[in-house]
C-alpha positions as CSV (number, residue, x, y, z in Angstrom):
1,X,102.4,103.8,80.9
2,X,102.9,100.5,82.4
3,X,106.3,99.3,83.8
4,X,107.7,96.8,82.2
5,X,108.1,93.5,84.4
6,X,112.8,94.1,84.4
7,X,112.3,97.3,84.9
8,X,109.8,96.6,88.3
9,X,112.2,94.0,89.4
10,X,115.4,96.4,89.5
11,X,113.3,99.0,91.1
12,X,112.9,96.1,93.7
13,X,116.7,95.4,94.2
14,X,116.8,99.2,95.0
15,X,114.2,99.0,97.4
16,X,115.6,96.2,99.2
17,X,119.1,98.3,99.7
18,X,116.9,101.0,101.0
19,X,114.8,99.3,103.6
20,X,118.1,97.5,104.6
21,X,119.8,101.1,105.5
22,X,116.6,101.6,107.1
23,X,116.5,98.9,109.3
24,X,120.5,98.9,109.9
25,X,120.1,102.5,110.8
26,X,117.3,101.8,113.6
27,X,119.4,98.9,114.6
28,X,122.6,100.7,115.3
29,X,120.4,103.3,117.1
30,X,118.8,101.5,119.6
31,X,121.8,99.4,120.4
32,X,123.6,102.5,120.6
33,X,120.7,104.2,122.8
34,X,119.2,101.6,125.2
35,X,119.9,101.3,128.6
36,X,120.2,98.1,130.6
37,X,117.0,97.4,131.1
38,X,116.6,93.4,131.7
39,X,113.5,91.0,132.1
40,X,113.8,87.4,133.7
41,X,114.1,83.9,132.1
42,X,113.0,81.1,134.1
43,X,111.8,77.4,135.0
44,X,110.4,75.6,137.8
45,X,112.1,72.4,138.5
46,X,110.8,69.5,140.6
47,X,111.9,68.9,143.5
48,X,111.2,66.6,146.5
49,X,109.9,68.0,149.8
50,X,110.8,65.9,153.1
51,X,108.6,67.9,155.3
52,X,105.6,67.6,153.2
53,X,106.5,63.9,151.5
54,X,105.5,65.6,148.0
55,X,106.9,66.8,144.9
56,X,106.9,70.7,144.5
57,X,108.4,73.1,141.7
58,X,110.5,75.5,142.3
59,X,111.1,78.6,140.4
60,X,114.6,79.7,139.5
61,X,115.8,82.4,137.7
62,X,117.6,81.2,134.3
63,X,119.1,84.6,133.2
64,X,118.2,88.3,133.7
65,X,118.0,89.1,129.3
66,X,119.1,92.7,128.4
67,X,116.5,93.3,126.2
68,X,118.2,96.1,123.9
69,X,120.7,94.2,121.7
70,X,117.2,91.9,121.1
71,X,115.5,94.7,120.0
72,X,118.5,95.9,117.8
73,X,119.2,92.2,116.6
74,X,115.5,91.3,115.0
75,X,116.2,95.0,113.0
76,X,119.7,93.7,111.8
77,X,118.6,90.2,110.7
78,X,116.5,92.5,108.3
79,X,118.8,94.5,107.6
80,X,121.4,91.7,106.1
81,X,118.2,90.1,104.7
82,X,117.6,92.9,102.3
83,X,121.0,93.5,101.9
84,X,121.9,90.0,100.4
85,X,118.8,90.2,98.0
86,X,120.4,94.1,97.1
87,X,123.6,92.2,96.7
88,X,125.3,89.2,96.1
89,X,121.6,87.3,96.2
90,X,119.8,89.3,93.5
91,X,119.7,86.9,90.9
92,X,118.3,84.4,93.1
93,X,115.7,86.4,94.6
94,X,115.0,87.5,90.9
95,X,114.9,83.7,89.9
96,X,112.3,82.9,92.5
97,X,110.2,85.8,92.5
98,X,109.2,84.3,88.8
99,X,108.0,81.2,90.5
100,X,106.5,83.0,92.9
101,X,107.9,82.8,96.0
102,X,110.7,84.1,97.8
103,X,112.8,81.7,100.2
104,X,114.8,84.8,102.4
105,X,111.8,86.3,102.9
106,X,110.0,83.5,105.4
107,X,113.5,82.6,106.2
108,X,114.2,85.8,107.7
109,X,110.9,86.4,108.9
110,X,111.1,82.9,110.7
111,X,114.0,84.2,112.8
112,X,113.4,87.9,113.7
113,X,109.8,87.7,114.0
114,X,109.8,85.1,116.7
115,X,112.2,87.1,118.2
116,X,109.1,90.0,117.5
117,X,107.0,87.8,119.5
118,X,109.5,86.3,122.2
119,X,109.6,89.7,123.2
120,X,106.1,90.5,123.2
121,X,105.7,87.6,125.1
122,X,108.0,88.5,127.9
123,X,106.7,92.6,128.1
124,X,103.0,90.8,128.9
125,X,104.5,88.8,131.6
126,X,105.6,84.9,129.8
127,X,108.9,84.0,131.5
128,X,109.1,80.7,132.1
129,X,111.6,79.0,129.4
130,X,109.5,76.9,128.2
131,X,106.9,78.6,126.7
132,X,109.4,80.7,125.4
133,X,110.4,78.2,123.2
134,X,107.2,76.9,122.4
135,X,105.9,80.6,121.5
136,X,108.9,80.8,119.5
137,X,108.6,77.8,117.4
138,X,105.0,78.0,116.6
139,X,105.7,81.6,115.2
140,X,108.6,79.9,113.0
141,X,106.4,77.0,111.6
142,X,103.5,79.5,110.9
143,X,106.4,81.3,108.5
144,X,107.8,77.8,107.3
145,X,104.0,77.3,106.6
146,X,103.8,80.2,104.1
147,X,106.7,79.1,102.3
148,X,105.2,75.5,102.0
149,X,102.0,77.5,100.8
150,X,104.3,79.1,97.6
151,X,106.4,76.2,96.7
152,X,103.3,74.2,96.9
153,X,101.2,76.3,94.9
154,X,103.5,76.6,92.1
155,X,102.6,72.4,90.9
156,X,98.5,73.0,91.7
157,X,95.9,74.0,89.0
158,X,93.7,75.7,92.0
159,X,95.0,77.3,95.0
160,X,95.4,74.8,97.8
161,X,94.8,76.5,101.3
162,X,96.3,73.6,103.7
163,X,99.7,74.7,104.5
164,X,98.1,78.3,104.9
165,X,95.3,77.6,107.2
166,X,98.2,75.2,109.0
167,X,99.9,78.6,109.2
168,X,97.1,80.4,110.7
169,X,96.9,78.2,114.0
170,X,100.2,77.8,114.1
171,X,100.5,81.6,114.2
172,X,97.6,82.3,116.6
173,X,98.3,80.2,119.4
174,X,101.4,82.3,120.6
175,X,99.1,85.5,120.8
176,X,96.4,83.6,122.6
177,X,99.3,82.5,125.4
178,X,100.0,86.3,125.4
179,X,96.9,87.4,125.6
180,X,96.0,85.0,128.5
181,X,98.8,86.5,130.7
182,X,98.3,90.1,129.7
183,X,94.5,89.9,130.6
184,X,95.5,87.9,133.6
185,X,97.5,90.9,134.6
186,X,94.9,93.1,134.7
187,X,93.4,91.7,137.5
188,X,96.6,93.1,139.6
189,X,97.0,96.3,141.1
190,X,100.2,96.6,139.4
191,X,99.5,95.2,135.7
192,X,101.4,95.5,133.0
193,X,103.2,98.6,131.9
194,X,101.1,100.6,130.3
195,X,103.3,101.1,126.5
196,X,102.5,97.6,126.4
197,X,98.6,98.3,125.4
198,X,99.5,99.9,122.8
199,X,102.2,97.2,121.8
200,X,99.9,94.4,121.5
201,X,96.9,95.8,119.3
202,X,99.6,97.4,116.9
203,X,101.7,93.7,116.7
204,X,98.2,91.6,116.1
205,X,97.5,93.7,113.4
206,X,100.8,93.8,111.8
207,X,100.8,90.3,112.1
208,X,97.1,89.9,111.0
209,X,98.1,92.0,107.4
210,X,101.0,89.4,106.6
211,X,98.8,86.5,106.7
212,X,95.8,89.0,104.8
213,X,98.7,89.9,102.3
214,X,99.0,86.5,101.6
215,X,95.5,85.1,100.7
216,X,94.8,88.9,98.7
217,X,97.4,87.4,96.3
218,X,96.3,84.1,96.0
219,X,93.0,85.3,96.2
220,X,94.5,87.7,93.0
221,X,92.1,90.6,94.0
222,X,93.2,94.5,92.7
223,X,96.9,95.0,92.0
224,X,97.5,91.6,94.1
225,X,96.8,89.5,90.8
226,X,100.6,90.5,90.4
227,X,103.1,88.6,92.4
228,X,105.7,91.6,92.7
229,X,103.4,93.9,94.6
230,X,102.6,91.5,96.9
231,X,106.1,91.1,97.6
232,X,106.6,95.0,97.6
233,X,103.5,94.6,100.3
234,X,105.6,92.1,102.7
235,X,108.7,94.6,102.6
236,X,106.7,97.5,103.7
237,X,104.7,95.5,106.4
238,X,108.5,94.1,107.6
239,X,109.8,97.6,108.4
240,X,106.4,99.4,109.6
241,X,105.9,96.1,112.7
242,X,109.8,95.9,113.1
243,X,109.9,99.7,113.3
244,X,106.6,99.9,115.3
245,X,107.7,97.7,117.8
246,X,111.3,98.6,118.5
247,X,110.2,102.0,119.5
248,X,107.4,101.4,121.5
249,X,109.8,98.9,123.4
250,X,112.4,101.6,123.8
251,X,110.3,104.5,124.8
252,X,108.8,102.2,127.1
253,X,111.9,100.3,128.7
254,X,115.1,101.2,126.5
255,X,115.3,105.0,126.9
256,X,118.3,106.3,129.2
């Protein structure tokens, strides 16, 4: 018997409250649990050299980052994300979902998943502040991308794929930075650790489903013709690559 279209979307505001307990509970767990395990932050800043009458850059250390609580934080912005859609944002979320998109999600996901990737980054070797940032900010615009790819669609007669193929690049140049340094790696007695080749193949794919998420629905193929399991898809993917990574990074790095 088919489930009426109310009926799906309260099941929804249940579902949020339960993957918010989920990820609060992981998040309170590995702040609770991680040791003080720290990687470095740094630049290289110009500076003139009187012996050699040339300009040279030399590397500083910004910061030493604790990488727990930034483990534990990308699992609580989740957490309060599905938690405010549970809550006090439910008719709102309801609201959108019937246009067919859904602002907290690639709000959310703009913030904790460049965190995701900030810290990928930084386990396959990218330090240096600046590309930092940079990795950080493509991986927001690729997410501000798929929200300009559902408000956009929702005034078009046929699907427009601009703001999602935008997306795509966006989205891939990070991992092609962090693939350059973790290869690069390789070529050193020492590499990286070794948790972290299982960290990266696990996070492309993760990453890879919510962009193939995406064109399944406008693409309408099997149950994706229907908005709300699309969106049922996206919560699922956010806890299994939140989840995925935080404990690979802890029983790599975090344990005691």
């Amino acid at each position: 018997m088919a489930i009426d279209e109310a009926t799906r979307l309260k099941r929804l505001r249940g579902y949020n409250a339960f993957m918010g307990l989920l990820h609060l509970g992981q998040s309170v767990a590995i702040f609770a649990l991680s040791n003080s395990f720290t990687l470095p932050i740094t630049a290289s800043f110009l500076t003139f050299d009187k012996a050699t009458q040339a300009l040279k850059g030399v590397p500083e250390t910004l910061v030493n980052l604790r990488l727990g609580p930034f483990v534990a934080l990308f699992l609580l912005i989740s957490a309060l994300a599905h938690f405010s859609l549970a809550t006090f944002g439910y008719r709102w979320y309801v609201e959108n979902l019937k246009k067919k998109v859904n602002f907290a999600r690639w709000y959310e996901y703009a913030l904790s998943s460049s965190i995701m990737i900030v810290i990928i980054g930084m386990l396959s070797g990218v330090y240096d502040i600046a590309a930092l940032i940079a990795i950080f900010a493509l991986n927001t615009c690729m997410n501000l991308f798929g929200l300009m790819m559902e408000l956009h669609n929702q005034t078009t007669q046929k699907t427009n794929w601009t703001a999602y193929i935008y997306g795509c690049f966006a989205g891939i140049v990070p991992w092609i930075a962090i693939a350059y340094y973790f290869f690069g790696s390789l070529s050193h007695a020492a590499g990286v650790p070794t948790f972290v080749y299982t960290i990266l193949p696990t996070l492309f794919v993760f990453f890879f489903t919510f962009a193939l998420n995406m064109f399944l629905q406008y693409k309408k193929v099997g149950p994706w013709k229907d908005y709300l399991f699309g969106e049922q898809v996206y919560v699922f993917l956010s806890l299994t690559a939140k989840t995925a990574l935080a404990w690979q990074v802890f029983a790599g790095t975090l344990v005691r």
